[in-house]
Every structure is written in C-alpha cells, then in structure tokens.
C-alpha positions in Angstrom: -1.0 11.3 -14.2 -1.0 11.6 -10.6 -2.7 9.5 -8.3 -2.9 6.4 -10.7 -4.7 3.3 -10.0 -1.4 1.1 -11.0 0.4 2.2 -7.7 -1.5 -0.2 -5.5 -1.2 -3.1 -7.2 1.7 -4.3 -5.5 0.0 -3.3 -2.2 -2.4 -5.6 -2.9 -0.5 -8.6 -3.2 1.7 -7.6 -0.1 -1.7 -7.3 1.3 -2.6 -10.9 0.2 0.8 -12.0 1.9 0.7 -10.8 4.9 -2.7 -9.9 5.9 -2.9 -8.1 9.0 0.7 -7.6 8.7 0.5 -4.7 6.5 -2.3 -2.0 5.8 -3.4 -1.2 2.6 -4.9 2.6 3.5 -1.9 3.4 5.4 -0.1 1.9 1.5 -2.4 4.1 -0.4 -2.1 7.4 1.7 1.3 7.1 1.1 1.0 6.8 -2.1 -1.3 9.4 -2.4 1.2 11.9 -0.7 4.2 11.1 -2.6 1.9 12.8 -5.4 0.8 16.0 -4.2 3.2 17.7 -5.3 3.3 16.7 -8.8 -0.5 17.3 -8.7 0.3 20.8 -7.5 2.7 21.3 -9.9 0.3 20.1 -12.7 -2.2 22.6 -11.4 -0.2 25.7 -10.8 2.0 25.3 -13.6 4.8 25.7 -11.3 7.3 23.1 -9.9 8.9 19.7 -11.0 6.4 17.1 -12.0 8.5 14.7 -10.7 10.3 16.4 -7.5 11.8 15.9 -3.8 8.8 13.6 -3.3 10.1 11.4 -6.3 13.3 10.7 -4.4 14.3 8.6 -1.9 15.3 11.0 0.2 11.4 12.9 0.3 10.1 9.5 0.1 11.7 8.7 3.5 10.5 12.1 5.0 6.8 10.6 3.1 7.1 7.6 5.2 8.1 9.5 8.5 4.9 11.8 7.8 2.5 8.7 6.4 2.9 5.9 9.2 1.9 8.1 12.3 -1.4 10.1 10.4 -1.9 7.2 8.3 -2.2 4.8 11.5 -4.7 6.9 12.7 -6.5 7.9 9.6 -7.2 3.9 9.0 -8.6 3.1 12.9 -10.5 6.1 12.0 -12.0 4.9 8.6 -12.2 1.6 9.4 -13.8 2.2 13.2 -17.1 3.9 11.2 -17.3 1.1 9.5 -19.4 -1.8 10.5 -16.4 -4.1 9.5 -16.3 -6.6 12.9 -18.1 -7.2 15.8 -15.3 -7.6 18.2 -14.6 -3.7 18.6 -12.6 -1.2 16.9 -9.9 -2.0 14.3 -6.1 -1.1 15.5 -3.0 -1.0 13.4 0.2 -1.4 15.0 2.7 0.7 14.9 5.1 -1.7 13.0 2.6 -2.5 10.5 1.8 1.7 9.9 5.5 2.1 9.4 6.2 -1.2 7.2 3.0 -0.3 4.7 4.2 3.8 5.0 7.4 2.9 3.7 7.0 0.4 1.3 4.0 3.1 -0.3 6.5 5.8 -0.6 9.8 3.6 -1.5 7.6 1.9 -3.7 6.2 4.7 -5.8 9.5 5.9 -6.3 11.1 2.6 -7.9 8.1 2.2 -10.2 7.8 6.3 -11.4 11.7 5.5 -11.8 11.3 3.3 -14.3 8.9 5.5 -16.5 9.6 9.0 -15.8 12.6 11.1 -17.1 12.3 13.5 -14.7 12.3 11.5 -11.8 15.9 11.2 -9.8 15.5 8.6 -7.3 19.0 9.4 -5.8 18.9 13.1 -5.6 20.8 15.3 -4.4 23.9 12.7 -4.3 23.1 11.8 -7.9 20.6 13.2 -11.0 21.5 9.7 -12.3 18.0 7.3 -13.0 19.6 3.8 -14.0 16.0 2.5 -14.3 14.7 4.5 -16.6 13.4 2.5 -19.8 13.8 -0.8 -18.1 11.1 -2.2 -18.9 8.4 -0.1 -21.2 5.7 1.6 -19.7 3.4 -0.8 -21.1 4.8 -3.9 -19.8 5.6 -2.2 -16.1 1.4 -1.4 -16.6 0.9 -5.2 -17.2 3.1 -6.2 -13.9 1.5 -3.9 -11.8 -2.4 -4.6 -12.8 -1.1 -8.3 -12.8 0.4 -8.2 -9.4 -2.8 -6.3 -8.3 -5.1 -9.5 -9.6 -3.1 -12.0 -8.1 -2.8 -10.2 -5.0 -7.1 -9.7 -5.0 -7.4 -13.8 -6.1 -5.1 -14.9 -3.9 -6.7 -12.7 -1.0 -9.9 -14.0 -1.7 -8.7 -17.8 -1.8 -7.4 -17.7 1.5 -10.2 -15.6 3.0 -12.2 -18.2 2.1 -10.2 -21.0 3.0 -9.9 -19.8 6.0 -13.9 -19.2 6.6 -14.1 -22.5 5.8 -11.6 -23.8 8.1 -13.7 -21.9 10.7 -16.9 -23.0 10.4 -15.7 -26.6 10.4 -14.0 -25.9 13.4 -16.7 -24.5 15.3 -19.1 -27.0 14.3 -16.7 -29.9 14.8 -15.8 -28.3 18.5 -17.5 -25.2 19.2 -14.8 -22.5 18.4 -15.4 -19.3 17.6 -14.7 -17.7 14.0 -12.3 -14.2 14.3 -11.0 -11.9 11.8 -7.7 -13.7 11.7 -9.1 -17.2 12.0 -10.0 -19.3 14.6 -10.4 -18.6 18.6 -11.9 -20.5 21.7 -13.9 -18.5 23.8 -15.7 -15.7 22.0 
C-alpha cells in the first residue's frame, strides 16, 4: 500500500535523537514522494509498483528534489502555525538534506526487505539480497516499535528539558526557548 504509516517510524526516533537536527516533514515528504509512483501505477494500472523510485539511484534523485521544496514546504507549514513566539521556524539547509535523504534511502531499505519487486541496486543489479530478511510482520513490529520509542523518548526529554527551564529561570531569571534555555529574551 502506498503511503503507509510504518515509514515514519524510524523518523520519529531520529527525530527524538537529534531534535532540531533533523525534520520530520522534510522525512515524510520524502517519503511521500518515493511513492508516487507506485500510487500512480496502482491507479492507472500501468507501471512498476515498485520502480526507479524504489532504487537507490531514484531515491538519490528523491533526495536531490525533497531537501530544497521540502525545506521550504516546512518553514511554510510550520510559519502558519502558532508554534513559537520568537518568529518564524527555519530549517537549515543541512538538516533539509540530512532528513531528505535519510526519507528516501530509508524507504528503500525497508520496501527492500518486503517487496519482490523492488531492486534497490538497479540498473547495476536486479539483485534484492534483503528480501525475506526478516518477515513483514516482524519488520511491522520494529518500525511501529521504533516509532513509540522515538514519540516516548521525545516526550521525556521535552519535558525534562521544560523542567530544567523553569527551574532555571526561577532560580536566575533565564528565559525558556525552543531548544532550551537562553539569557536575555
């Protein structure tokens, strides 16, 4: 199925990890990319499933298309919403081009694993030495798994860090960020 919720679990723990490091919209376009054209081909009834997008090679040409509109796509999104008070939301460059690329690289490597028609290392290779690693089941399990972890270990440090903040500023009047803790604002 196109477009599947399992996809992002992994984003979500890298998002845990490294926080403003990486961008989970920037993650999901990408994602969401890599599988247009298996949703076309599902619709038309023409096409590979399981394509150029389904290979390293479209994945890099994903990334290369995902970190630049994706970059902007999440300043826009998250610059309507009333997110922060200290002004619009920017991504860096190296964060759109981390999250693009581990989206699309990503999606590849796990649709590897559970998809016969996918040939990650096409055209050098039809060859798909993941296939049936691990049942489809089980990679299911991972990725909602990682996706939990990644959501409660988010939370724990959000709060930890709100925490750390407030004691801060009342114990000497700093200022709680986004990010954590600043003098002056």
């Amino acid at each position: 199925m196109p477009l599947p919720p399992y996809h992002l679990g992994p984003g979500i723990l890298v998002k845990a990890l490294l926080r403003g490091g990486f961008s989970l919209i920037v993650y999901g376009w990408a994602q969401v990319v890599t599988d247009l054209q298996p949703l076309i081909a599902i619709l038309t009834g023409y096409g590979q499933r399981h394509g150029f997008t389904h290979t390293y090679l479209g994945a890099t040409l994903v990334a290369l298309f995902c970190a630049p509109t994706g970059k902007f796509l999440c300043e826009w999104v998250l610059g309507t919403l009333p997110l922060t008070p200290r002004g619009p939301v920017r991504v860096s460059w190296g964060v759109a081009w981390l999250s693009a690329f581990l989206g699309s690289y990503s999606h590849v490597l796990i649709d590897s694993i559970v998809h016969a028609d996918v040939h990650p290392l096409a055209p050098v290779t039809s060859a798909n030495w993941l296939l049936d690693l691990i049942s489809p089941a089980a990679l299911h399990g991972v990725l909602v798994c990682s996706g939990l972890v990644g959501t409660a270990l988010y939370v724990a440090v959000s709060v930890v860090v709100t925490r750390r903040c407030e004691r801060s500023r009342r114990a000497h009047g700093v200022a709680c960020g986004g990010g954590g803790c600043r003098r002056g604002e």
